[in-house]
SERO-4910 file (N, C-alpha, C, O; in steps of 0.05 Angstrom, whole numbers):
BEGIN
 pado doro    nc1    nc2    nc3   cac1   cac2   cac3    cc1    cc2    cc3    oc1    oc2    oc3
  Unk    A    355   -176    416    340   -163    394    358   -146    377    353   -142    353
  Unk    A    384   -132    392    398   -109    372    412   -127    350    412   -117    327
  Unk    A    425   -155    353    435   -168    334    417   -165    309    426   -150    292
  Unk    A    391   -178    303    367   -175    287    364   -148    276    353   -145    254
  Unk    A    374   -126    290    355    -96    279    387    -79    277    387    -66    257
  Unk    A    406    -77    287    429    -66    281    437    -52    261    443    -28    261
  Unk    A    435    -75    235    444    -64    211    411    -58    203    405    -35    197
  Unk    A    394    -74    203    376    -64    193    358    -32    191    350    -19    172
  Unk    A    358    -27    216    351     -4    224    371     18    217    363     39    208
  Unk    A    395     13    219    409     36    207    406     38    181    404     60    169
  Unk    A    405     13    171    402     19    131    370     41    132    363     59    118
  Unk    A    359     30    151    322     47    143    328     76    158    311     94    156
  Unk    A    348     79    172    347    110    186    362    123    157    356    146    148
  Unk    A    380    106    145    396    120    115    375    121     94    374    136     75
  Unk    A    364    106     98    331    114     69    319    139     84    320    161     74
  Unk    A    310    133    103    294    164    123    314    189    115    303    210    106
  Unk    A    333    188    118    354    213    116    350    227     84    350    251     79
  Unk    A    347    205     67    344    211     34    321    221     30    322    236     11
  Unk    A    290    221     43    266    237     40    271    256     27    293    266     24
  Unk    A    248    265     16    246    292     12    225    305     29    204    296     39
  Unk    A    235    330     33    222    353     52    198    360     37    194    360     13
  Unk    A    182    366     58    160    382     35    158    398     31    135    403     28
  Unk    A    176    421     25    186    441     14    196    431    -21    184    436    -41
  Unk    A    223    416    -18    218    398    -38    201    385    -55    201    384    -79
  Unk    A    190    377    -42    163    365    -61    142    377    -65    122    363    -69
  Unk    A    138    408    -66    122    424    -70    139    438   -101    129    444   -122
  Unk    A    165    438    -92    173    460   -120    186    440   -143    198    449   -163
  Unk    A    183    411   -139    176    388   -153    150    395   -168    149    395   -193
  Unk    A    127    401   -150    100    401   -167    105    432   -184     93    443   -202
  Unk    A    118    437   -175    123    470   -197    134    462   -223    130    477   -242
  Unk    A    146    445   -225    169    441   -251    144    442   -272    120    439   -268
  Unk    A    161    448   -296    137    456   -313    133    428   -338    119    430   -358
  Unk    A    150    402   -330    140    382   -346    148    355   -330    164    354   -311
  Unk    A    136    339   -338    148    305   -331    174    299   -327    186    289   -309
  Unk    A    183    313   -358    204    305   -370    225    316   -346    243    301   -341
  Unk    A    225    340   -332    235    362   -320    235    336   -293    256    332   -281
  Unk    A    213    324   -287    215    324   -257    230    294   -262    242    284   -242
  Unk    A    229    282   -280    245    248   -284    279    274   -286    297    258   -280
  Unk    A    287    288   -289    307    290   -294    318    304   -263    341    298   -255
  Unk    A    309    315   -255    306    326   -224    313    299   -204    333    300   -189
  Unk    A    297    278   -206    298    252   -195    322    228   -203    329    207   -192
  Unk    A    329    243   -227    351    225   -236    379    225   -219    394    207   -211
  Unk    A    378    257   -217    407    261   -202    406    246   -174    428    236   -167
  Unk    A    382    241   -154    380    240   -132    380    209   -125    359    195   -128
  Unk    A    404    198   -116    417    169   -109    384    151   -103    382    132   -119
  Unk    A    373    152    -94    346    132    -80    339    133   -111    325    114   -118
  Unk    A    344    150   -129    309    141   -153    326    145   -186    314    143   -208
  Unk    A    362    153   -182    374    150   -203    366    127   -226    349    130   -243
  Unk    A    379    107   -222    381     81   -221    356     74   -241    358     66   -265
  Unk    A    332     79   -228    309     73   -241    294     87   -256    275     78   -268
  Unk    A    305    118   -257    296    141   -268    302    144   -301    289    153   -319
  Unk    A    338    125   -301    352    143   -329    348    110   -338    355    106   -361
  Unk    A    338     83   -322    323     64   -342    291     60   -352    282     41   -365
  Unk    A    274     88   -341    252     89   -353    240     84   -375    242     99   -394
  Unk    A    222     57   -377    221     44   -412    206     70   -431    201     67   -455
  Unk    A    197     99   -412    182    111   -424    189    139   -415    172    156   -411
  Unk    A    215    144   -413    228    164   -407    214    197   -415    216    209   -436
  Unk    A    201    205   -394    195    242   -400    161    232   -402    145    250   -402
  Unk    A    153    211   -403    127    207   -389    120    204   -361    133    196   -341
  Unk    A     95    212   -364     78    200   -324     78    174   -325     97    165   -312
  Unk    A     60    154   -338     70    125   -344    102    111   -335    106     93   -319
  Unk    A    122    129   -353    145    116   -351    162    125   -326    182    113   -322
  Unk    A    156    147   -307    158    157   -282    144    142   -260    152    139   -237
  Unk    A    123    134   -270    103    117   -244    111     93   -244    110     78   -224
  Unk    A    120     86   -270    127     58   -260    166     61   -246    172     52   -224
  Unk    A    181     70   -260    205     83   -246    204     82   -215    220     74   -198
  Unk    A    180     95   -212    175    101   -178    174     77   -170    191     67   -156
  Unk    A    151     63   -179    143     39   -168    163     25   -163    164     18   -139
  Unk    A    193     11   -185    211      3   -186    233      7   -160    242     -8   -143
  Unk    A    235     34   -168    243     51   -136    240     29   -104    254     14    -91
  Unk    A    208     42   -104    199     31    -77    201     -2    -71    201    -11    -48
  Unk    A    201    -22    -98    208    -43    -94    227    -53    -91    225    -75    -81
  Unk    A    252    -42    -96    287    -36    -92    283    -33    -57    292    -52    -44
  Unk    A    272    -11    -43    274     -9    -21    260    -32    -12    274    -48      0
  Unk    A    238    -37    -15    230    -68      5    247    -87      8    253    -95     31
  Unk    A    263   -102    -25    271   -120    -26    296   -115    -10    305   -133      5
  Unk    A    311    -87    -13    337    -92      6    338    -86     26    361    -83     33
  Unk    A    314    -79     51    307    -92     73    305   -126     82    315   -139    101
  Unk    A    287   -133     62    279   -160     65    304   -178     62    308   -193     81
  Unk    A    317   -177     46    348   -193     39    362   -191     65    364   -213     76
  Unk    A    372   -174     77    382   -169     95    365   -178    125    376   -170    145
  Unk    A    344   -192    128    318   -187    151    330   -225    148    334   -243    132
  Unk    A    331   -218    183    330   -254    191    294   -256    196    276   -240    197
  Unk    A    300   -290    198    268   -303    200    253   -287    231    230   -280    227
  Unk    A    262   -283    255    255   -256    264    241   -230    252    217   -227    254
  Unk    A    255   -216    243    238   -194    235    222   -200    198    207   -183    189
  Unk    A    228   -221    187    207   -221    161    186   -232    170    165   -228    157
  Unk    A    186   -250    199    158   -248    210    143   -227    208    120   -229    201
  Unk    A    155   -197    216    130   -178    206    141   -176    185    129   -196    176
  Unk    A    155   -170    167    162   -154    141    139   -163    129    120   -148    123
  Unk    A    141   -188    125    120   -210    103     93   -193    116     76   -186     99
  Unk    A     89   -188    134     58   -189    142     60   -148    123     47   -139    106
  Unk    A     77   -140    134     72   -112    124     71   -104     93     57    -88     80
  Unk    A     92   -120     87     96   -116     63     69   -138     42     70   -136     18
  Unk    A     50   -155     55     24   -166     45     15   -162     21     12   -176      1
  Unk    A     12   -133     29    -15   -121     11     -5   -116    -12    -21   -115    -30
  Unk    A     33   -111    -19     28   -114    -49     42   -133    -55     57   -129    -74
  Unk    A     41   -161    -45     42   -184    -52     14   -200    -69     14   -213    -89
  Unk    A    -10   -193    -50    -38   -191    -54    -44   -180    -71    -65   -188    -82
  Unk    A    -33   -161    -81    -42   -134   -103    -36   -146   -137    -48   -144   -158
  Unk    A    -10   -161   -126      3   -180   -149    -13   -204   -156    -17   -210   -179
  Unk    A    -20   -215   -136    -28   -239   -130    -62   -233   -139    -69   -247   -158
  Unk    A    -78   -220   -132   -112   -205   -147   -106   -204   -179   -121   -214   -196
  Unk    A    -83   -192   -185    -84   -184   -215    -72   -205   -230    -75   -205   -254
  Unk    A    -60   -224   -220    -53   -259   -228    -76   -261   -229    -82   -258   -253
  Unk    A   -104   -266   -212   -121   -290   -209   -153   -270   -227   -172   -283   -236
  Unk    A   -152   -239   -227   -166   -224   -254   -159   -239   -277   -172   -256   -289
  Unk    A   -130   -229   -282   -126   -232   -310   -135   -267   -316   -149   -273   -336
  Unk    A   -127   -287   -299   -132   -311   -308   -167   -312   -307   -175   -331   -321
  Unk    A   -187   -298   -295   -210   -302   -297   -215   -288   -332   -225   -299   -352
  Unk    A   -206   -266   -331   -211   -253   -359   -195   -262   -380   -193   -246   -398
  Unk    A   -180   -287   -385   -159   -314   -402   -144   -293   -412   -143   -292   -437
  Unk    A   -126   -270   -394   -109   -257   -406    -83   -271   -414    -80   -292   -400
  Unk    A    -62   -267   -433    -47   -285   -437    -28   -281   -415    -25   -258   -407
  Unk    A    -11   -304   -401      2   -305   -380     27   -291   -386     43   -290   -368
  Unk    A     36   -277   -415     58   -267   -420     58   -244   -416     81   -236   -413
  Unk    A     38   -224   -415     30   -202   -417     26   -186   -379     24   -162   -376
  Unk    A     27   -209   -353     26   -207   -329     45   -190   -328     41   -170   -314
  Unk    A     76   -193   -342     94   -183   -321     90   -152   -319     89   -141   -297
  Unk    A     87   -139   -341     79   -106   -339     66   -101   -308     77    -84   -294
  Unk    A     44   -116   -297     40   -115   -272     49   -111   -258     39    -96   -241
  Unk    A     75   -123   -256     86   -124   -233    117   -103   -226    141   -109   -226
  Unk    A    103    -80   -222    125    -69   -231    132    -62   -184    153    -51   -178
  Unk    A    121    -67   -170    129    -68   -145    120    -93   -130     97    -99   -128
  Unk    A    142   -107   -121    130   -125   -106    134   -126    -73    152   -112    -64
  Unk    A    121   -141    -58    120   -145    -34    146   -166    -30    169   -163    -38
  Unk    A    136   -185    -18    169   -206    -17    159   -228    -37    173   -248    -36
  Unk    A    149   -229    -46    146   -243    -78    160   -230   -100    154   -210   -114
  Unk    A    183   -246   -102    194   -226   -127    189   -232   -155    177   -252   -162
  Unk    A    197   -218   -168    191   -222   -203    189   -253   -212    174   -263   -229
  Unk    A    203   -260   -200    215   -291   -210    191   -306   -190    184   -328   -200
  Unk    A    180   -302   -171    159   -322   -157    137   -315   -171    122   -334   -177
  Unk    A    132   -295   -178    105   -291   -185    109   -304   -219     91   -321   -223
  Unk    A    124   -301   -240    128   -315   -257    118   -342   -251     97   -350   -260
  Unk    A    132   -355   -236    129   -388   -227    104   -392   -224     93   -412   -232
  Unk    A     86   -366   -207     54   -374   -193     36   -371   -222     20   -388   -232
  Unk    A     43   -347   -232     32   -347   -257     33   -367   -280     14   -370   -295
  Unk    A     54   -380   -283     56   -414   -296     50   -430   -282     65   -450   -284
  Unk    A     32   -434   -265     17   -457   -255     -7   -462   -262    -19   -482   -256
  Unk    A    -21   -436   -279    -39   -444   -292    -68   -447   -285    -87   -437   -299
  Unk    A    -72   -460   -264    -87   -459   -256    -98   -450   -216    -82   -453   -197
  Unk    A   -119   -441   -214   -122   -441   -186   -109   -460   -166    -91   -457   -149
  Unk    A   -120   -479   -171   -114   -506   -155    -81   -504   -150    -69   -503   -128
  Unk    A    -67   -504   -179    -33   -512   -175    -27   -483   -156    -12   -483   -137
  Unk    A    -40   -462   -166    -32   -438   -150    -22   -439   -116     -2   -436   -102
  Unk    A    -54   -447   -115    -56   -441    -86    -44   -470    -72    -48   -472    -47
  Unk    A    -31   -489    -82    -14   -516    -86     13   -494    -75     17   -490    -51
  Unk    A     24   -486    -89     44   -472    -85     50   -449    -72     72   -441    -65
  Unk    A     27   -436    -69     20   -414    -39     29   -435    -17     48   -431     -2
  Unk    A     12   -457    -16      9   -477     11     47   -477     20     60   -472     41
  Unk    A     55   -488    -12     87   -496      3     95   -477      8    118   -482     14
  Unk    A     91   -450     10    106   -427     26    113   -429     51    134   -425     62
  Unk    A     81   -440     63     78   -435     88     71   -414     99     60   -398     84
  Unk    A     75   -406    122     62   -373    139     36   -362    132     12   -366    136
  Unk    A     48   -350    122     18   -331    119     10   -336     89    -14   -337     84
  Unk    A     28   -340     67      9   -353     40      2   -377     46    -16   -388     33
  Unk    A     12   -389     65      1   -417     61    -31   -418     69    -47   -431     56
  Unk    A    -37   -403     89    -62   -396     92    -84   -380     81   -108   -385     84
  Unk    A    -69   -351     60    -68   -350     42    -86   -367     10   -106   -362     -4
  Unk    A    -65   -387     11    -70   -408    -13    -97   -414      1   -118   -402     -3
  Unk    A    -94   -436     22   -117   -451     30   -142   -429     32   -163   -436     21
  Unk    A   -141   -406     43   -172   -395     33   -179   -388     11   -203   -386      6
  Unk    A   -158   -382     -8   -166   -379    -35   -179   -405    -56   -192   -403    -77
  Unk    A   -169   -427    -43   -179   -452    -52   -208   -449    -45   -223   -457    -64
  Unk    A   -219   -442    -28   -242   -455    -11   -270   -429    -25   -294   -432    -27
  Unk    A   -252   -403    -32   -266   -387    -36   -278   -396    -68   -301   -401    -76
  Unk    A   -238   -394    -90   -254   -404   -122   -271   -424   -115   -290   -423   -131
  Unk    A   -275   -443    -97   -296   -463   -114   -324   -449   -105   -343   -445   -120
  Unk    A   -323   -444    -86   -357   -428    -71   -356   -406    -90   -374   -408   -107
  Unk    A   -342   -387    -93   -357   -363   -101   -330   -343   -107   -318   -329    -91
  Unk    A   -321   -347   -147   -296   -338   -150   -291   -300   -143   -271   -287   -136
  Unk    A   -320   -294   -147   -315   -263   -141   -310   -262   -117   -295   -243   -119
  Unk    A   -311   -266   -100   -302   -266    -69   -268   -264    -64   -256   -250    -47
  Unk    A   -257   -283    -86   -239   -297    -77   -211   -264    -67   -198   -262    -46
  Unk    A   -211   -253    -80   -201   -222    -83   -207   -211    -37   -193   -202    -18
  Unk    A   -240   -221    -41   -238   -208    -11   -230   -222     10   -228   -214     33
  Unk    A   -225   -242      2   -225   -273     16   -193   -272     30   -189   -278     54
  Unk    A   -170   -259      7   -151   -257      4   -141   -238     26   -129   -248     45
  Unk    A   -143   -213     24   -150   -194     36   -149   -200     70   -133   -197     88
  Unk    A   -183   -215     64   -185   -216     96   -173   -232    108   -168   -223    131
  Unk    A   -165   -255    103   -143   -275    109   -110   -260    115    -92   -272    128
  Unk    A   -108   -233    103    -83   -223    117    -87   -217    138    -78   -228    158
  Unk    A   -107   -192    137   -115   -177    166   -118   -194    174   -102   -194    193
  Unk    A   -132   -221    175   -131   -234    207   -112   -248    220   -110   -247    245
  Unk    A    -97   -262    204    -63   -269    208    -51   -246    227    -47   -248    251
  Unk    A    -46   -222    207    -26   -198    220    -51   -193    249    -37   -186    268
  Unk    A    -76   -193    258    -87   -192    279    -75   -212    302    -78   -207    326
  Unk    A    -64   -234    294    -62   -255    317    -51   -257    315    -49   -280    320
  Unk    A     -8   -239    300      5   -242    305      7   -226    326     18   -234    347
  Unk    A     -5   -199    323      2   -174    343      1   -182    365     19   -177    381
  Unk    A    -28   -202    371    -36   -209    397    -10   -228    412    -14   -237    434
  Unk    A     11   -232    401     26   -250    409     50   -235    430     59   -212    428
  Unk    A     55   -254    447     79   -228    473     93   -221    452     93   -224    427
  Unk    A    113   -204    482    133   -178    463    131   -157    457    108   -148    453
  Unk    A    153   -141    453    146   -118    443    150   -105    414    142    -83    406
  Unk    A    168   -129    395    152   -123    368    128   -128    363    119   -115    345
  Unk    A    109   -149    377     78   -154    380     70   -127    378     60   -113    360
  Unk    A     75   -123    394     55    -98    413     61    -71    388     45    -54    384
  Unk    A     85    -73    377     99    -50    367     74    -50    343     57    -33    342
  Unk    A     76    -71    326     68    -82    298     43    -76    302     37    -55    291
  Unk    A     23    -88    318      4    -81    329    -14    -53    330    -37    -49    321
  Unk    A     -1    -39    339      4    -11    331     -3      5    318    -19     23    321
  Unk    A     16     -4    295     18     10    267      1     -4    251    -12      8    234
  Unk    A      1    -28    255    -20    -41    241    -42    -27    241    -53    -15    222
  Unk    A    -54    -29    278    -85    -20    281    -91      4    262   -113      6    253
  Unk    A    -72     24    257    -74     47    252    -90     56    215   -107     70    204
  Unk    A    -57     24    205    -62     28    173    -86     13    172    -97     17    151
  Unk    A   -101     -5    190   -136    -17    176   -142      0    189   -146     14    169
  Unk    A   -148     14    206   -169     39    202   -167     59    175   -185     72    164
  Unk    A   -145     60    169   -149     84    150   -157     63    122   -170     70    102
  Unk    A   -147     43    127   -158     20     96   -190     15     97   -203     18     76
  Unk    A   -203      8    121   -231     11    133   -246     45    127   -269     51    119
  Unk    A   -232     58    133   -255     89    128   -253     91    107   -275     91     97
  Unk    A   -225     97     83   -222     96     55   -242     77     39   -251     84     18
  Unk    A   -249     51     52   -257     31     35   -286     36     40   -301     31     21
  Unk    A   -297     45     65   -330     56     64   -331     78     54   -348     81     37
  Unk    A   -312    101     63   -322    123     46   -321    112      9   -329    125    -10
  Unk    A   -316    100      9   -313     91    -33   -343     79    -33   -360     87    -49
  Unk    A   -346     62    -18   -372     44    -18   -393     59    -18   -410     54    -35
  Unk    A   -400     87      6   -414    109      6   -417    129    -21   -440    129    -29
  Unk    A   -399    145    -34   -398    149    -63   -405    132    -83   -412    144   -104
  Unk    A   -406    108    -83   -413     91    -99   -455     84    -92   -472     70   -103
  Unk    A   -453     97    -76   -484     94    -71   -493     68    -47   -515     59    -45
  Unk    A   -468     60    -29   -485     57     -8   -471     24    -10   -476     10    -29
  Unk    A   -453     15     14   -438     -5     14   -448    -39     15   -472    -45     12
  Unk    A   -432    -54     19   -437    -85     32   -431    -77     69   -413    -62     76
  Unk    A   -444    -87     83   -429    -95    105   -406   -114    112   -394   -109    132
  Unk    A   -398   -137     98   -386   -154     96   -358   -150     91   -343   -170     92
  Unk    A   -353   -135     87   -315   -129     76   -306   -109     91   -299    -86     83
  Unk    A   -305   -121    122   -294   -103    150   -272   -110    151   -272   -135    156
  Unk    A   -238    -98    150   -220   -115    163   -215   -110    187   -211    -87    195
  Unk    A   -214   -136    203   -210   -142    230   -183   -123    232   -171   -112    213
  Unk    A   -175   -122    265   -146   -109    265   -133    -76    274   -113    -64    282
  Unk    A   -167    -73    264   -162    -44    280   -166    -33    303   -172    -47    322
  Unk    A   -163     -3    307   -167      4    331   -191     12    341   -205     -1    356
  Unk    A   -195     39    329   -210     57    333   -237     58    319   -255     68    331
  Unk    A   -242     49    297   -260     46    273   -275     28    284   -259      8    285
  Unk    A   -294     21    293   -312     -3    305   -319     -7    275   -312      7    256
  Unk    A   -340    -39    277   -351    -43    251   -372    -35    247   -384    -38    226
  Unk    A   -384    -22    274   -417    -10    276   -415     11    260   -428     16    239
  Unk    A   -388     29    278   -404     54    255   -383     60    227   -386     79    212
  Unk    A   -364     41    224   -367     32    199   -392     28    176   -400     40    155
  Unk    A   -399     11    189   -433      4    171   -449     30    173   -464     36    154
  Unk    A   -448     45    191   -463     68    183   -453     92    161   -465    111    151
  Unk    A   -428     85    158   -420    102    136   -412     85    110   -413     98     89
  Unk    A   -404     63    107   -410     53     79   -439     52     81   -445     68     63
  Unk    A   -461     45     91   -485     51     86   -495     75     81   -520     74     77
  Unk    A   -483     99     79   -499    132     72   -495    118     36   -481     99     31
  Unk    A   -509    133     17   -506    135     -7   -505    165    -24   -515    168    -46
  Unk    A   -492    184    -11   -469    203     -7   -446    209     10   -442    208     34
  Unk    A   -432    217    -11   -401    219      3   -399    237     23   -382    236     41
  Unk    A   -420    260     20   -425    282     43   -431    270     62   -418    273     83
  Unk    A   -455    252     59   -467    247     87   -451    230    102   -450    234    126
  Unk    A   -434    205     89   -415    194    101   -398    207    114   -392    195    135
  Unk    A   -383    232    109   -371    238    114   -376    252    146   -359    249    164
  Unk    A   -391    260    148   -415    276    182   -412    248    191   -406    249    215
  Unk    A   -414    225    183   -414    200    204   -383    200    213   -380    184    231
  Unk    A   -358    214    205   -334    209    212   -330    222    239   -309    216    252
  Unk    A   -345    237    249   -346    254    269   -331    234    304   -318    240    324
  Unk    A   -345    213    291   -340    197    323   -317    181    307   -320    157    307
  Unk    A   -302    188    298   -278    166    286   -256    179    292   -256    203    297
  Unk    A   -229    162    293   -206    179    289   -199    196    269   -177    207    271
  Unk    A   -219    204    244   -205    214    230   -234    244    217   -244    253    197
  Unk    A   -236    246    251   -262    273    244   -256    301    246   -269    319    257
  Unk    A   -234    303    235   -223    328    227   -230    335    194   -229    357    183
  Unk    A   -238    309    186   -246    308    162   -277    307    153   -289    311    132
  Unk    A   -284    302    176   -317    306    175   -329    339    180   -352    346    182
  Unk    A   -303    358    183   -316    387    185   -311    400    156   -313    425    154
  Unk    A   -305    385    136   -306    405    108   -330    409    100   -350    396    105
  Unk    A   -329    429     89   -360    432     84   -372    422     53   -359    425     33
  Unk    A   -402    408     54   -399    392     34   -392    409      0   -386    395    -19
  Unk    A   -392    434     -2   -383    441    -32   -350    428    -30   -341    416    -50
  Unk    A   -338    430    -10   -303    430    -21   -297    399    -25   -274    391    -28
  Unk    A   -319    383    -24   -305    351    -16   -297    344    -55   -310    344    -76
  Unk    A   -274    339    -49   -267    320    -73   -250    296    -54   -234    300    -36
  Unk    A   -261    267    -70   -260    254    -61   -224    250    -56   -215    254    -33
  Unk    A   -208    244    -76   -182    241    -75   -173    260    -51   -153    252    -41
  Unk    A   -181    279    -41   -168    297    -16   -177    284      2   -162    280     21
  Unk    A   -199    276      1   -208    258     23   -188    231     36   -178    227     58
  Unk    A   -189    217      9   -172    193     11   -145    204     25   -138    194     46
  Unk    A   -126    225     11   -105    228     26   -110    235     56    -98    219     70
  Unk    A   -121    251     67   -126    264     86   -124    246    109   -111    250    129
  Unk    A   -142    222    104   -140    192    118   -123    182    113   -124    159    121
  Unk    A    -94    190     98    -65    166     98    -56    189    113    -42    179    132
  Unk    A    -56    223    115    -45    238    134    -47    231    160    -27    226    173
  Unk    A    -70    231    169    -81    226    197    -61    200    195    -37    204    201
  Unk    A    -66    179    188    -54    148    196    -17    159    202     -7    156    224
  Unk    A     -2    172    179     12    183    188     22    200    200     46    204    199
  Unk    A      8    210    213     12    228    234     10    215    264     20    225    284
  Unk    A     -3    196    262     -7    175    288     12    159    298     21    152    320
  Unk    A     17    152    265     37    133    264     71    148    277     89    138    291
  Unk    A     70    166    269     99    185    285     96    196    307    112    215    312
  Unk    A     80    190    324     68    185    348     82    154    354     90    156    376
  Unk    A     85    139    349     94    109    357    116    105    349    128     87    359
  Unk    A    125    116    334    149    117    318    181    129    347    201    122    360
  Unk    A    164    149    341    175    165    377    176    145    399    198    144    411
  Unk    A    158    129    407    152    124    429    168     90    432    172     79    453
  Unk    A    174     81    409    179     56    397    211     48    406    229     65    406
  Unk    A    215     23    412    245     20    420    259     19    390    254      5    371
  Unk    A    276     40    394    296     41    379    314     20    358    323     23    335
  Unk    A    315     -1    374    321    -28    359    306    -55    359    312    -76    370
  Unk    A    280    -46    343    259    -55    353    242    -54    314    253    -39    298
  Unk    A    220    -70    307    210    -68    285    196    -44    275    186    -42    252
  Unk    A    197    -18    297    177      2    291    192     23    264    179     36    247
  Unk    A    222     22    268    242     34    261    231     28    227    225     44    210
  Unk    A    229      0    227    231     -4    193    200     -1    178    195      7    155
  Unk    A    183     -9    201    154     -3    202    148     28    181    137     33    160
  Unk    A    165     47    209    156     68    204    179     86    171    171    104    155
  Unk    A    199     74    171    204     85    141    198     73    123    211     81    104
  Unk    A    181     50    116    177     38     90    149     55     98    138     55     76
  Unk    A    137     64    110    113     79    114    123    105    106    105    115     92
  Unk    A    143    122    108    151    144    100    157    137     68    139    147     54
  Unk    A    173    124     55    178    118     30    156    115     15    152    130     -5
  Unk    A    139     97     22    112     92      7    104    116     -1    103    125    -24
  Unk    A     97    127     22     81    157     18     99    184      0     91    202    -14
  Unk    A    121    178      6    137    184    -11    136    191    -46    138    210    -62
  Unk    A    129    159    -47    127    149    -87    103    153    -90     94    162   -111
  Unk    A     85    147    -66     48    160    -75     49    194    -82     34    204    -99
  Unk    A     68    211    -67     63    237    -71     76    251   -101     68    269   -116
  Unk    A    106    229   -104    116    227   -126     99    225   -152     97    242   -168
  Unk    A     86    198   -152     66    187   -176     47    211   -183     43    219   -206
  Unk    A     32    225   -155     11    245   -157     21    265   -175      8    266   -196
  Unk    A     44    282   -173     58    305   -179     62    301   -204     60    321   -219
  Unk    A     69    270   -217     85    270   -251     53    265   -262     50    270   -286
  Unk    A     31    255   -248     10    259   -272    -13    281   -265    -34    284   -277
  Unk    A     -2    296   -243     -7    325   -237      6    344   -266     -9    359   -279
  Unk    A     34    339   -272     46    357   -287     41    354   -315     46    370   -334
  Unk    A     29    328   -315     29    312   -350     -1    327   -353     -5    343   -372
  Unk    A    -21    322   -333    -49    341   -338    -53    377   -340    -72    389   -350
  Unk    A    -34    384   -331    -26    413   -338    -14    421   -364    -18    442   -377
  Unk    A      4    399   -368     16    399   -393     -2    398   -423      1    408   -446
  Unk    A    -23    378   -407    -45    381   -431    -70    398   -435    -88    398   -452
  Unk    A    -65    410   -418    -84    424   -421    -76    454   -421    -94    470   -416
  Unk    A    -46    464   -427    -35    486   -435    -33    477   -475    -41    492   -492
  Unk    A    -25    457   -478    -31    439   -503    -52    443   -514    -52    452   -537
  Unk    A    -75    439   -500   -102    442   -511   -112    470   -515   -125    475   -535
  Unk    A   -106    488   -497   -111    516   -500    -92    529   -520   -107    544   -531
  Unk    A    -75    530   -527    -55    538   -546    -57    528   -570    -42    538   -587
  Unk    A    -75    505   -579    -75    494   -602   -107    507   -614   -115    500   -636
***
């Protein structure tokens, strides 16, 4: 196994080392403009690079996508480096913003957006890079699409084939179809011996619970969910009382159903303080906080290593993104009062 994870793991303990503290990223949210915090980020080797080529330099826009850029730099030069061994999980982890790419390909072609206008989209990818998704996006149609998902193999190939089966039955689906066809893949990989199984497994169970309570508590705010859009895979989150909390049609009351969940530290706010977005983070805290619990416990040269810093990075550019259109909304509204 150390042959496979050697270099790899050391390159992800050298991204881990580059973090920022949260001390740091608090007197980040102090800076008093955009412009201030793209220039702050410029000096700093992980987000140079992408910072001082911003198509929208001293904006939140041209910072968020910068970031985004960022974090796709880190996937891809994991993945380049990752034998067919460990992109067995990479691919499965790195999914969701392959999928994310792959939803806003198969929107825009429902809404006859022009296929020239996709790439703006894609400003982070999973292990689909710029140039595949180009190719998927010139095929034009569903059919050739998911034609060329198939020749992937792994996990798009299955992928493709449910997305075939979904556009013809029922194209709005096809988005959940997608989705659920990961989680159940990455479910029956975990189940497989070993101890990157077991490792992946894990972390996995951890991030669909927190994608499962995020996705009912939204369904609950929205006035009261589907039962149907459970992803398999997790731990702790049953689908029972799942359904009882996308079923409340308040976010308060959903939230008193979190009580028996892993994440009912969040079910004791009291209902004046709930804004939803604190909510949502609070549930990627908990997941991370669990998650460095396994991280600890995880063999050393082993998939948890890279698991758990592209999980630190992510959260990273999410806290990043928050802070530059944190500072752009202060900005306007010192703007607005002064004028």
């Amino acid at each position: 196994m150390s042959s496979s994870y050697d270099y790899l793991n050391a390159r992800a303990k050298a991204i881990k080392g580059t973090l920022f503290a949260p001390r740091t990223l608090i007197e980040l949210a102090r800076l008093e403009s955009v412009s201030m915090l793209v220039e702050a980020l410029a000096v700093q080797p992980a987000y140079a690079s992408e910072m001082r080529a911003a198509d929208l330099p001293g904006t939140a826009a041209g910072c968020d996508r910068a970031l985004m850029r960022s974090l796709s730099a880190t996937f891809h030069g994991l993945w380049a480096r990752a034998d067919t061994a460990v992109r067995r999980w990479l691919e499965l982890w790195l999914a969701p913003w392959d999928l994310m790419n792959l939803q806003a390909l198969f929107r825009a072609w429902r809404s006859e957006t022009p296929v020239e206008t996709l790439g703006a989209m894609w400003t982070t990818e999973g292990t689909l890079s710029r140039a595949d998704l180009t190719r998927l996006a010139a095929s034009g149609t569903v059919e050739m699409l998911t034609s060329q998902l198939r020749s992937r193999g792994s996990l798009f190939a299955a992928i493709g084939h449910r997305m075939r089966l979904a556009a013809a039955e029922s194209p709005r689906r096809v988005e959940d179809v997608m989705t659920l066809t990961w989680a159940e893949a990455a479910s029956v990989e975990g189940r497989q011996p070993g101890s990157d199984a077991e490792t992946f497994a894990h972390f996995f169970a951890w991030e669909i619970d927190g994608r499962n309570a995020r996705n009912a508590l939204r369904l609950a705010r929205d006035g009261g969910g589907d039962a149907s859009f459970f992803l398999p895979g997790g731990g702790r989150l049953t689908r029972s009382r799942w359904e009882q909390i996308a079923g409340q049609t308040r976010l308060q009351d959903a939230l008193l159903r979190l009580a028996e969940t892993p994440f009912a530290e969040l079910a004791r706010r009291r209902a004046g303080e709930i804004v939803a977005d604190d909510v949502d983070r609070g549930i990627r805290q908990v997941v991370l906080d669990r998650c460095a619990e396994l991280y600890r416990r995880s063999d050393p040269l082993g998939i948890g290593v890279l698991l758990r810093v592209l999980q630190l990075k992510t959260n990273e550019v999410e806290n990043l993104r928050v802070i530059a259109y944190g500072l752009d909304d202060a900005c306007r509204r010192d703007s607005s009062r002064s004028s």
